[in-house]
N, C-alpha and C positions, 0 to 999 in steps of 0.2 A: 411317842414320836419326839426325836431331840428339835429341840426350842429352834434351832438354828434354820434346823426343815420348815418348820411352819413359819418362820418372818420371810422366809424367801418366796413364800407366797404369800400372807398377808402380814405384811411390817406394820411395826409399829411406827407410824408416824405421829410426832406431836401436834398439836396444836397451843395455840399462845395459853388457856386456860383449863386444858382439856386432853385427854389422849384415847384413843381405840384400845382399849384392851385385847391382848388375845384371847382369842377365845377359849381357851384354856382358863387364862384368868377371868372372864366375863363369866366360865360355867362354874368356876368355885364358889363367885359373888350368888348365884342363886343354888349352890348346897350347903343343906346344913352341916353343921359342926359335924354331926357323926359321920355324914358322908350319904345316913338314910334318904335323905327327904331332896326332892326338887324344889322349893318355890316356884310360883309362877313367875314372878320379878323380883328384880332390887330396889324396883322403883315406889311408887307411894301408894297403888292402890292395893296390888296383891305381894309387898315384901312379907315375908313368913308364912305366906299362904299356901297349903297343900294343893292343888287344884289335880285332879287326878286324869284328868285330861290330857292335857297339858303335860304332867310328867312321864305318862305312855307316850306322848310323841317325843319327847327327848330322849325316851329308851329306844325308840325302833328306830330314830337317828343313829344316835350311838352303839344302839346293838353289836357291832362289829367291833369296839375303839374300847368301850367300856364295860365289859360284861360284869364286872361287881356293883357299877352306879346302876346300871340296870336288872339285877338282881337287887337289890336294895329297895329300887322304886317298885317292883312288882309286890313284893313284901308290905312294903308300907302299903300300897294301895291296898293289897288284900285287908290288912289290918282295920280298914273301915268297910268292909262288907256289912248289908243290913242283916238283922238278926228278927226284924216282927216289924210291921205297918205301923208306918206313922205318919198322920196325913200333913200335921206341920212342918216336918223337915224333908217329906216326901220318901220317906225311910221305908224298903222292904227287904223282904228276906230274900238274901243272897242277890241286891244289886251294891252297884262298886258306887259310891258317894264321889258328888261334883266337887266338895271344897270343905277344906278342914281348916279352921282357924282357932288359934287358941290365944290370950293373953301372954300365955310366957313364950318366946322364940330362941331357943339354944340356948335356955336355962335364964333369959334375961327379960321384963316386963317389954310389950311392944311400944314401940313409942304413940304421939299422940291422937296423932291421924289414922294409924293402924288400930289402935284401943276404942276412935271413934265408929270407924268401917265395924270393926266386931260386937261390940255392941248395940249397934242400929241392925246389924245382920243377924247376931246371936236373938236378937227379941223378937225378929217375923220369922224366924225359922228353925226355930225350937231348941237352941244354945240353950246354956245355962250362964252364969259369970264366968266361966275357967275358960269352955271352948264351946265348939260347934264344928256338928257333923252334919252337913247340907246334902241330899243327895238328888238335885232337880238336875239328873242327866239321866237322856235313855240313852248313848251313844257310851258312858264311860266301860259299862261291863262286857258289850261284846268288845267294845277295844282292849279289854284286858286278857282275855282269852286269845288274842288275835296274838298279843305283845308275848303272852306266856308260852303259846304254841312256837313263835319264831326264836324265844331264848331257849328251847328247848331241842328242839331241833336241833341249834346252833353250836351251844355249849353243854348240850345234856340235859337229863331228868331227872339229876338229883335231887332240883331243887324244888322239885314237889312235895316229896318229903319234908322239907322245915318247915318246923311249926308257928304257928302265927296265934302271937294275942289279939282277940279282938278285941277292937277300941272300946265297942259300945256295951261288953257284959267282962270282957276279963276271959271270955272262954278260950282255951289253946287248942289248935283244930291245924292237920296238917295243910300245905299248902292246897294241897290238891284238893281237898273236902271242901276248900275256897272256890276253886273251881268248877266243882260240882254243883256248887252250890247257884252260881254265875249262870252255867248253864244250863240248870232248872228255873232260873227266872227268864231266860231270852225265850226259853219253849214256851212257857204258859203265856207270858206276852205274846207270841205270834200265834196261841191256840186262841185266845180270846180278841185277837185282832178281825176286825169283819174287813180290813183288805188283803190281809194273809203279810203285811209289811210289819214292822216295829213302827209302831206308834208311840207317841208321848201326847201328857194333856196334863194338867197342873192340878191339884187337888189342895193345893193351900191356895187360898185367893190375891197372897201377898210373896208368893213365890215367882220365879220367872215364867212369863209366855213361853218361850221357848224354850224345849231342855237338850239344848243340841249346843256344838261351839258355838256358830253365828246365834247367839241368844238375845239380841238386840230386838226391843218390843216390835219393832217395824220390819224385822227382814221379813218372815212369811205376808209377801202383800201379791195380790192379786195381780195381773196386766193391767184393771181398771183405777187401781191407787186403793179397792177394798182388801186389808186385814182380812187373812185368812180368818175362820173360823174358831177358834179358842175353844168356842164351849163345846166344841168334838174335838177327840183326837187328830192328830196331822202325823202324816210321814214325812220326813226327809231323804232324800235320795243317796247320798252319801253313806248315811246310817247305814242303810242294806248293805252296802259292799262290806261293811265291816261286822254285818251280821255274820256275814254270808261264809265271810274267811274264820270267822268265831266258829259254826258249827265245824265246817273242815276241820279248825283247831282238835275242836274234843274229840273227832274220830282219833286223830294223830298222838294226843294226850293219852288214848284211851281212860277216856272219862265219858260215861254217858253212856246209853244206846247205838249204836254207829249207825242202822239202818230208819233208825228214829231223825237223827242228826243229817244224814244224807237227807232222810226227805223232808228235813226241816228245809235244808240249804238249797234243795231243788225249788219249793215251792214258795222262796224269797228272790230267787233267781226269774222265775217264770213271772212270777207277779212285776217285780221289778219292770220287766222288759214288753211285759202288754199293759200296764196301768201308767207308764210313766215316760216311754218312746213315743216324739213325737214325729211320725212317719213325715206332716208335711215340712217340718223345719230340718229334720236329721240332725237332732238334738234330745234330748232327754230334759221333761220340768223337771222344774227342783221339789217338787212333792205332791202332797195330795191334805184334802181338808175334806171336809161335810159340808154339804150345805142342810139346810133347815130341813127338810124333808128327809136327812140321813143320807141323801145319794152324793156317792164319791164322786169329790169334783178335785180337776187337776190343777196345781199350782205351775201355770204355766210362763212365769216370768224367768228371764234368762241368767242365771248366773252360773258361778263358775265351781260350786256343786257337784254338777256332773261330771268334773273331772278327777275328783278325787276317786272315783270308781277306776281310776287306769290303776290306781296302784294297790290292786286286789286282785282277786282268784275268779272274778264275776265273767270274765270274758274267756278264760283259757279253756273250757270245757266246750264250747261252741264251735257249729260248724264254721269252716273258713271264711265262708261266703258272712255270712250272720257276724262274726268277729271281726271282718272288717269294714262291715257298715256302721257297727255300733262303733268304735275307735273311732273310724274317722271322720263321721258327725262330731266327735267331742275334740279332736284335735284341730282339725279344719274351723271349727268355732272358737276353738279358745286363744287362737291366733290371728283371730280377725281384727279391726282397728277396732270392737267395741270390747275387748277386752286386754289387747297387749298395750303394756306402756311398760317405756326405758328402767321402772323396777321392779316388775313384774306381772301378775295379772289380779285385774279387777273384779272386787266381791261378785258384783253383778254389772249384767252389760249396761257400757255406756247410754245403749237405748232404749235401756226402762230406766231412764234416770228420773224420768219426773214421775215417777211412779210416789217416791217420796219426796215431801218438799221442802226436804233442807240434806245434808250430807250426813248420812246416819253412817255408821264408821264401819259397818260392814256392806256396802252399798257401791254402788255407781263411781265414784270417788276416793276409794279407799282398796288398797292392795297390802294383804299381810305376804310379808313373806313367810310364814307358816305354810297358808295357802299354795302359796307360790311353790316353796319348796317341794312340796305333797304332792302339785301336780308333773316338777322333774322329776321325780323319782317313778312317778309313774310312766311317765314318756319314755325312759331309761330302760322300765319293765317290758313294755310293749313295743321296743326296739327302734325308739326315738331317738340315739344316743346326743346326735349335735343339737336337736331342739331343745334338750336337757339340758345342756350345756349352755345356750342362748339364755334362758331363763336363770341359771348358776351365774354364768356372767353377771346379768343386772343384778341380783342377788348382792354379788362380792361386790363389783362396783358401787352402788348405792351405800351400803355401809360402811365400807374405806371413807367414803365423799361425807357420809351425814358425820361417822363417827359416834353411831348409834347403833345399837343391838333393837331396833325398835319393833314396836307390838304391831306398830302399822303405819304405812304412808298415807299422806290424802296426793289422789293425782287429780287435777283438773281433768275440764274437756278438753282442752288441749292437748293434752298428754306433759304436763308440765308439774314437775314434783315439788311439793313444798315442806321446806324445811325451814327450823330457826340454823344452819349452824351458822355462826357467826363470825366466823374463818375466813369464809369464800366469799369471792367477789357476790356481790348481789345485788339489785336492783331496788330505787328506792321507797318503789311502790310497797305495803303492805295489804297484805289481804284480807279480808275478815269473811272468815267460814262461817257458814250458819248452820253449828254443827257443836254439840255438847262433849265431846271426848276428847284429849289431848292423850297420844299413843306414852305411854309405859317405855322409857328407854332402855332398861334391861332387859328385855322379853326370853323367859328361858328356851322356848322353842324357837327361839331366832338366832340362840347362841348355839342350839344345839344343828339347826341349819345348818349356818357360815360353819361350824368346826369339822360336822359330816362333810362338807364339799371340798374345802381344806385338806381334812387328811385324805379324802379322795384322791385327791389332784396330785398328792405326793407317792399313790401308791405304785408299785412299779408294774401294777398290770394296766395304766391306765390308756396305752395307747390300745391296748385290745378292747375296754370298757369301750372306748371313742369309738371305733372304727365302724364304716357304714359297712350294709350290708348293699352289696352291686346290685342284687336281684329282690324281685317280692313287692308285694306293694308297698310297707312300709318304705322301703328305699323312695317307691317312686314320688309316694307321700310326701315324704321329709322334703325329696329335690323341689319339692312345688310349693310348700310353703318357704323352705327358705331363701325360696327366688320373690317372694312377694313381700318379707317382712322388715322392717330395717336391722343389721346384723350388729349384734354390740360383741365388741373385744373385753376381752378383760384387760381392765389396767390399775398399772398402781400410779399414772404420773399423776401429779395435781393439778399441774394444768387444762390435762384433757378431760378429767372429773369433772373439774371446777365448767369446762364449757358445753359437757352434757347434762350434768348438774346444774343449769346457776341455780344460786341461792334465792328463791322466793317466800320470804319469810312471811308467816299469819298468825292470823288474830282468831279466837275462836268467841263465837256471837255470843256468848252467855247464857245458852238455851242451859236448860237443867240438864248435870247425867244423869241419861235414864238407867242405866246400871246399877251403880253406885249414888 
């Protein structure tokens, strides 16, 4: 796309000690030299870091803009495929590893902070001094199949055939024997599942609670402020849809048994929608736990989870009637005041806030736009177009204004955004959070966000993307909430950032990262 196109929708303005990079340049700062690898950030905690998460969502951004960064990232991620159980780094055969960190980053030692991260990480999780291969994710290897099936489709099949070294023995095994491999581990997880869902449960003791993105010790918590269950498996709601588009994948791949695969993705579909729909709210929990006795109990606190299911395959097989109960329980929810605010929408609703009781950074308080992004592109899918666009607005707006690619906002209860930048008019008051994380301002799936909406915005089908549809429910949907929400424009003036934005700058209480 020439340079000239993308400042006329996001310029580069300075600021006195600081500038917005395009996002162009914001997504070279998090690839590597050869062009393979994503980082998570450029920032202090994950610079150099593989996070394979994370770099699947910057390919299904980019899928369309970048098909060789995305080729690239599938590759690399195959390349730490497990090869045999290993209960220290949570390592099995033929799942896709959460995080790869090594000492040397593009041929040069990491520096201090990053040398200390890996070596406190590389000794609870089975590193050695050179690197570490982490694999505490159940959600990264159907994402990988999901990512492989849509580059394939897209730009072809060829690229199943290239061969891939794997990290952990040296063996070369074509792409696709990678993928077979993927999806012989999602089948026997959901055969040996007793709720028929992907489950996760930690088998190092010094590994994460949760092996999902929101992997913060405290998100699985109850309505009552009880910590789901640990010592059983939990499902997460989100995971499924991306199961669910994993089995479709391998039919489409042809990889696998297809009638196997069909009624894998039936019978995550169905569980899905009677274990996890809740009839009286018109909403979906966000999972499910054990309790002490083994009987399935529902994680029924509200967050914003169940909307990443709009941007999946979960609902288009359904009858009409059934597909728009389930949508517009999630859409009609995630527009409500306990989840919208001016940059996007909150982890979890405003009103299980005191569920936890301090501001946990995937929580009540806290809006990624990751998140955020995930759920317009879903709304877009399921013929939301201008609500997609509302949520893109605050998106671009928020980032112009902070000057920040960030990992995540805290918004009060007010709906009031806190930032340091130190540009904008701001108020004299300081805040102190009583909250242990301070957001990553590089964040690569934030850059690869802003740059998807970007070159969106420039493309010349976009008034067709836009356009509502006059009839159907969605239409009448869309007219009724955005009669109810406040409408944000996009812009680029400073002034009017600056007084949607003001600057209220914080403090964060000192609690420990539970993370890191």
């Amino acid at each position: 796309m020439p340079m000239k196109q993308v400042t006329d929708i996001f310029p580069h303005i300075p600021r006195p000690h600081e500038a917005l990079p395009l996002p162009a340049l914001a997504l070279r700062a998090v690839t590597s030299k050869n062009g393979k690898m994503i980082y998570a950030s450029s920032d202090r905690l994950y610079k150099g870091a593989f996070f394979t998460r994370d770099a699947l969502e910057v390919a299904e951004d980019l899928m369309a803009l970048k098909p060789r960064l995305c080729a690239n990232i599938l590759l690399s991620a195959a390349s730490f495929s497990g090869i045999k159980r290993h209960d220290e780094s949570e390592e099995e055969y033929g799942k896709l590893s959460h995080e790869y960190r090594s000492t040397l980053v593009d041929g040069k030692p990491v520096d201090n902070t990053s040398l200390d991260i890996f070596n406190r990480l590389s000794f609870k999780w089975g590193g050695d001094d050179k690197r570490m291969i982490y694999y505490g994710a159940v959600d990264t290897t159907p994402h990988f199949l999901r990512t492989l099936g849509t580059y394939c489709r897209i730009h072809g099949s060829k690229l199943l055939q290239t061969p891939v070294r794997l990290e952990q023995n040296g063996e070369v095994i074509p792409l696709q024997e990678v993928a077979e491999r993927a999806l012989g581990w999602i089948q026997n997880e959901l055969e040996s599942s007793k709720s028929g869902l992907l489950e996760f449960k930690r088998r190092n003791p010094s590994s994460f609670l949760n092996h999902v993105w929101k992997d913060s010790d405290e998100f699985y918590v109850h309505e009552d402020g009880q910590l789901a269950n640990h010592n059983a498996p939990i499902a997460s709601i989100e995971v499924q849809g991306l199961v669910y588009d994993a089995l479709l994948a391998a039919i489409e791949l042809g990889i696998g048994n297809k009638d196997s695969c069909m009624g894998a993705a039936k019978q995550v579909q169905q569980k899905l929608f009677s274990l996890l729909w809740e009839e009286d709210r018109q909403y979906f929990a966000l999972g499910l736990d054990y309790q002490q006795d083994n009987k399935i109990r529902t994680i029924a606190t509200e967050t914003a989870n169940p909307a990443g299911l709009l941007d999946t395959s979960i609902f288009s097989n359904l009858q009409e009637a059934d597909q728009q109960k389930y949508v517009t329980g999630i859409v009609k929810k995630i527009f409500d005041k306990n989840f919208l605010t001016s940059v996007g929408i909150r982890s979890r609703s405003l009103a299980a806030a005191s569920v936890i009781p301090f501001w946990d950074y995937h929580g009540s308080f806290a809006s990624w736009p990751k998140e955020t992004y995930d759920i317009a592109k879903g709304l877009r899918r399921q013929g939301f177009a201008t609500l997609s666009e509302q949520l893109e607005n605050r998106l671009l707006n928020v980032i112009l204004k902070t000057r920040e690619y960030a990992e995540f906002f805290y918004v009060d209860e007010h709906g009031r955004t806190l930032t340091h930048a130190p540009q904008a008019r701001h108020h004299e008051m300081v805040l102190t959070i009583d909250s242990p994380n301070a957001p990553e301002t590089i964040q690569a799936w934030t850059v690869s966000a802003i740059y998807a909406i970007t070159a969106t915005r420039m493309s010349s089908s976009l008034k067709l993307r836009k356009k509502l549809a006059t009839t159907g429910w969605q239409a009448v949907l869309e007219r009724k909430i955005l009669a109810q929400i406040p409408l944000v424009n996009r812009t680029i003036n400073p002034f009017t950032l600056a007084a949607q934005y003001p600057t209220y700058k914080y403090n964060l209480s000192g609690r420990k990262n539970i993370s890191y």
